[in-house]
ZADO-1210 file (C-alpha; in nm, 4 decimals, padded with zeros to 6 digits):
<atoms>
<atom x="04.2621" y="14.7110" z="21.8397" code="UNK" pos="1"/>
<atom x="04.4458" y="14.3734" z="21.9677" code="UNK" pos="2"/>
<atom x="04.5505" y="14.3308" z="22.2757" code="UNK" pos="3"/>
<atom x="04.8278" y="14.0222" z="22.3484" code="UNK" pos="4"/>
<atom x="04.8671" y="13.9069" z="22.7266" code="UNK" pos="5"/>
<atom x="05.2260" y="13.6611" z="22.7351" code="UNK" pos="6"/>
<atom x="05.2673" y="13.4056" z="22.9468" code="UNK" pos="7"/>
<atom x="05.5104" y="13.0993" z="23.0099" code="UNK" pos="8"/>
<atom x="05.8580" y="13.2328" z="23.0161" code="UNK" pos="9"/>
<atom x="06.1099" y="13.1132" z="23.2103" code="UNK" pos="10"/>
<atom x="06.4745" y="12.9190" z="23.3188" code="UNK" pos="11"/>
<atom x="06.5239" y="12.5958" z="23.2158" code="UNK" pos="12"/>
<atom x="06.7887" y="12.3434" z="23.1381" code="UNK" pos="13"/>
<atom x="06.9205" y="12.2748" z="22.8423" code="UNK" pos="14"/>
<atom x="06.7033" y="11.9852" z="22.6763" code="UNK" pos="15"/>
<atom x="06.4325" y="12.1228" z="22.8387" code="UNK" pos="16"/>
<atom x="06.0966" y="12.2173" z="22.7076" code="UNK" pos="17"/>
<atom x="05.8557" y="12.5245" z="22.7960" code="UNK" pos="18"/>
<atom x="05.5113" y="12.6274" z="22.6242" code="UNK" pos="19"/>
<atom x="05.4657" y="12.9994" z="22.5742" code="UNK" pos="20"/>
<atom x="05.0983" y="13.1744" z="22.5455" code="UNK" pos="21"/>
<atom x="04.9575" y="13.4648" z="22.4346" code="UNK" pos="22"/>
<atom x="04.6050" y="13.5467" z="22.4908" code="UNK" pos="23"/>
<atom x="04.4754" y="13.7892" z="22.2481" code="UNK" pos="24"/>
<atom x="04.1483" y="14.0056" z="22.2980" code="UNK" pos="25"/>
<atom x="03.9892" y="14.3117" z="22.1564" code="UNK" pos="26"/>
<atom x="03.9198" y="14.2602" z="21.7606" code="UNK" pos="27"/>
<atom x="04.0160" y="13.8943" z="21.7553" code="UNK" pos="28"/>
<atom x="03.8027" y="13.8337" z="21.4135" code="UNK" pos="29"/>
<atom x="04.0638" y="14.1143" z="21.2060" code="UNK" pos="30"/>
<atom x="04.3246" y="13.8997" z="21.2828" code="UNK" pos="31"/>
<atom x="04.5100" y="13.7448" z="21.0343" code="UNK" pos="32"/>
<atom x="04.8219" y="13.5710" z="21.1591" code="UNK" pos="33"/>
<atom x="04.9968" y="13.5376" z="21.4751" code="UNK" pos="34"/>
<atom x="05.3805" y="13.4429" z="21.5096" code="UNK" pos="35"/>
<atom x="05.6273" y="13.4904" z="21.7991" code="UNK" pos="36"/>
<atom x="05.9318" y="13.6929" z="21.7327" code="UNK" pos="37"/>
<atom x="06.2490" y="13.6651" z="21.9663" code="UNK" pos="38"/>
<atom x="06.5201" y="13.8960" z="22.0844" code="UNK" pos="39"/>
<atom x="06.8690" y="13.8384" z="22.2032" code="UNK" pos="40"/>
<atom x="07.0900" y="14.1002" z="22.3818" code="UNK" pos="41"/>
<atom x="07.2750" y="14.2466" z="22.1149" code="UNK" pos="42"/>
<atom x="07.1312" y="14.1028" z="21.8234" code="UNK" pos="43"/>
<atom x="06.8307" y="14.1688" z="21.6068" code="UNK" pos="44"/>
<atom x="06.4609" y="14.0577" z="21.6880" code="UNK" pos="45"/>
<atom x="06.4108" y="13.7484" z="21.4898" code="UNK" pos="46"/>
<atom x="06.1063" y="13.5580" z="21.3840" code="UNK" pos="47"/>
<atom x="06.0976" y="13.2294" z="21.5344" code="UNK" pos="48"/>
<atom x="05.7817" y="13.1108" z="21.4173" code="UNK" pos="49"/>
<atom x="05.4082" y="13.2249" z="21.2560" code="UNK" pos="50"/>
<atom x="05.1019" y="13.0852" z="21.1327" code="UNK" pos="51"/>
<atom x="04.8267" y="13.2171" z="20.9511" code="UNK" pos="52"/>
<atom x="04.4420" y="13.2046" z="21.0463" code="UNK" pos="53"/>
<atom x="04.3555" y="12.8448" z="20.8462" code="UNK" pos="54"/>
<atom x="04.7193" y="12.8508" z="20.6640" code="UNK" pos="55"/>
<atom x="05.0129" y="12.6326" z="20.7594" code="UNK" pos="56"/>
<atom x="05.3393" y="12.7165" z="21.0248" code="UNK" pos="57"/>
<atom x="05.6536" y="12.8673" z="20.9071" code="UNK" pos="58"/>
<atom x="05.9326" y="12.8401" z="21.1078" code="UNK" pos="59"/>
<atom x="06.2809" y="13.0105" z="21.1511" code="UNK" pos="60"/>
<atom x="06.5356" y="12.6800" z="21.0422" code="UNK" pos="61"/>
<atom x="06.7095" y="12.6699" z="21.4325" code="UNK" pos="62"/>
<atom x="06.4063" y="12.5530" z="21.5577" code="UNK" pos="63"/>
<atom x="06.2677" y="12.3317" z="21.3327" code="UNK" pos="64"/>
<atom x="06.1961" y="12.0306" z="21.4341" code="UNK" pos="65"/>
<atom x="06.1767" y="12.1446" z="21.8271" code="UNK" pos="66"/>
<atom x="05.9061" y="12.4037" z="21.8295" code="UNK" pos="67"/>
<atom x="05.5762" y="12.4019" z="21.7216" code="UNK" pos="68"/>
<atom x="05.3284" y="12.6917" z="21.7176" code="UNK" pos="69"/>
<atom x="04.9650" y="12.6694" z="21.7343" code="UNK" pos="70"/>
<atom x="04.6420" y="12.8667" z="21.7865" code="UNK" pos="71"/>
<atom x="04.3209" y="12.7923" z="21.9871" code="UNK" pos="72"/>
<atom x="04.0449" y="12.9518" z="21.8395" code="UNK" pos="73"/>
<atom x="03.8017" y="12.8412" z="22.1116" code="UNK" pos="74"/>
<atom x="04.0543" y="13.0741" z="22.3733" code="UNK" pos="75"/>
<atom x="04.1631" y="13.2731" z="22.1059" code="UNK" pos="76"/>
<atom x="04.5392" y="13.1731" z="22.2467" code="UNK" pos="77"/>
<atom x="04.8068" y="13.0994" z="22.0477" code="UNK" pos="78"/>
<atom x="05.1336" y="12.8586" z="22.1694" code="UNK" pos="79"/>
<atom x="05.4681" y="12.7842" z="22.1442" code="UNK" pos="80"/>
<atom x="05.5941" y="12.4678" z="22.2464" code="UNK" pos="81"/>
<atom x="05.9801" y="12.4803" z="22.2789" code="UNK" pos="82"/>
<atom x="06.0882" y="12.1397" z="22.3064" code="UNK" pos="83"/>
<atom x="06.4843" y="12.0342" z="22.3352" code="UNK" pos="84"/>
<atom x="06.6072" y="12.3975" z="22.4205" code="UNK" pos="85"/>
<atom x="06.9203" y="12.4867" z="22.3667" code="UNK" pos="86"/>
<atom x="07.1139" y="12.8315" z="22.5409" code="UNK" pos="87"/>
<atom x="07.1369" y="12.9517" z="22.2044" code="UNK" pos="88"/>
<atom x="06.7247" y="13.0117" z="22.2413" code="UNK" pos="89"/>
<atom x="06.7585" y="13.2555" z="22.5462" code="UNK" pos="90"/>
<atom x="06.5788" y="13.5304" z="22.4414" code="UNK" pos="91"/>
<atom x="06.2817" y="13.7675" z="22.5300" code="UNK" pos="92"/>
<atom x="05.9866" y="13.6116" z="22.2988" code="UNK" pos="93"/>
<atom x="05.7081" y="13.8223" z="22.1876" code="UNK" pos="94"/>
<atom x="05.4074" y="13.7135" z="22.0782" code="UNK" pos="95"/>
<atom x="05.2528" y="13.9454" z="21.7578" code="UNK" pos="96"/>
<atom x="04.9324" y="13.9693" z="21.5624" code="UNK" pos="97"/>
<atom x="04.8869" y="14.0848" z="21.2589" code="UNK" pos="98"/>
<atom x="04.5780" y="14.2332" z="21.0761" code="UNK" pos="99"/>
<atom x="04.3981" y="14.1848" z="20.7689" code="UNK" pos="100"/>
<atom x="04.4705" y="14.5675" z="20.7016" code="UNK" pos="101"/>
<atom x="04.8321" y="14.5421" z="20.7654" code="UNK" pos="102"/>
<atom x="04.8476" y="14.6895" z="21.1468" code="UNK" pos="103"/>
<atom x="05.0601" y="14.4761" z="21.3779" code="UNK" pos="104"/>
<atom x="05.0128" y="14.4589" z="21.7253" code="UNK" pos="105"/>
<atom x="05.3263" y="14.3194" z="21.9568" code="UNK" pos="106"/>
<atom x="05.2827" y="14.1615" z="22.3454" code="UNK" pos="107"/>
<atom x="05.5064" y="14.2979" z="22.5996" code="UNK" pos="108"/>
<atom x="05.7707" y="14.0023" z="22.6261" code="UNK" pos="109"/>
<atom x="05.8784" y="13.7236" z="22.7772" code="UNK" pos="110"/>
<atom x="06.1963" y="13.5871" z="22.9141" code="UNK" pos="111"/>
<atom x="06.3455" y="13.2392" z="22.8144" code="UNK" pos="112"/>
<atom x="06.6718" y="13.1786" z="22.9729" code="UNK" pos="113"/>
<atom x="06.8305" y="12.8457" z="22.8686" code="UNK" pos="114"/>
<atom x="07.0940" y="12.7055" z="23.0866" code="UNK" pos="115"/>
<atom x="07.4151" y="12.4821" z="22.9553" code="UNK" pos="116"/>
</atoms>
């Protein structure tokens, strides 16, 4: 079992930047990737961003460029780093880990509202 404590949400300008973090405990070492996911009202949760344990970041194409994800082994934390926001990234981000067998495990949200 994971468990993923969010933090780091918030309102903000546009142009603005915010760092999410999730904190995972619990069976850290079965982990195999993280990623955040966001969700819009009315639209369908998204990934915005994921990197595997020792691999390389993918990103969703909006946000190239302006967010970068990363992990901290020695905290077992992983970030996003939102950087030139735009309202089009208001969202509730979640922060998700995923297994070497295949289970995923999902924090409880966070709210980014983005101001124009």
């Amino acid at each position: 079992q994971v468990q993923l404590v969010e933090s780091g949400g918030g309102l903000v300008q546009a142009g603005g930047s915010l760092r999410l973090s999730c904190a995972a405990s619990g069976s850290i070492f079965s982990i195999m990737a993280m990623g955040w996911y966001r969700q819009a009202p009315g639209k369908q949760r998204e990934l915005v961003a994921a990197i595997p344990r020792g691999g390389s970041a993918n990103y969703l194409q909006s946000v190239k460029g302006r967010f970068t994800i990363s992990i901290h082994n020695a905290n077992n934390t992983v970030y996003l780093q939102m950087n030139n926001l735009k309202p089009e990234d208001t969202a509730v981000y979640y922060c998700t880990a995923r297994e070497y067998l295949g289970d995923d495990y999902w924090g409880q949200g966070t709210q980014v509202t983005v101001s124009s």
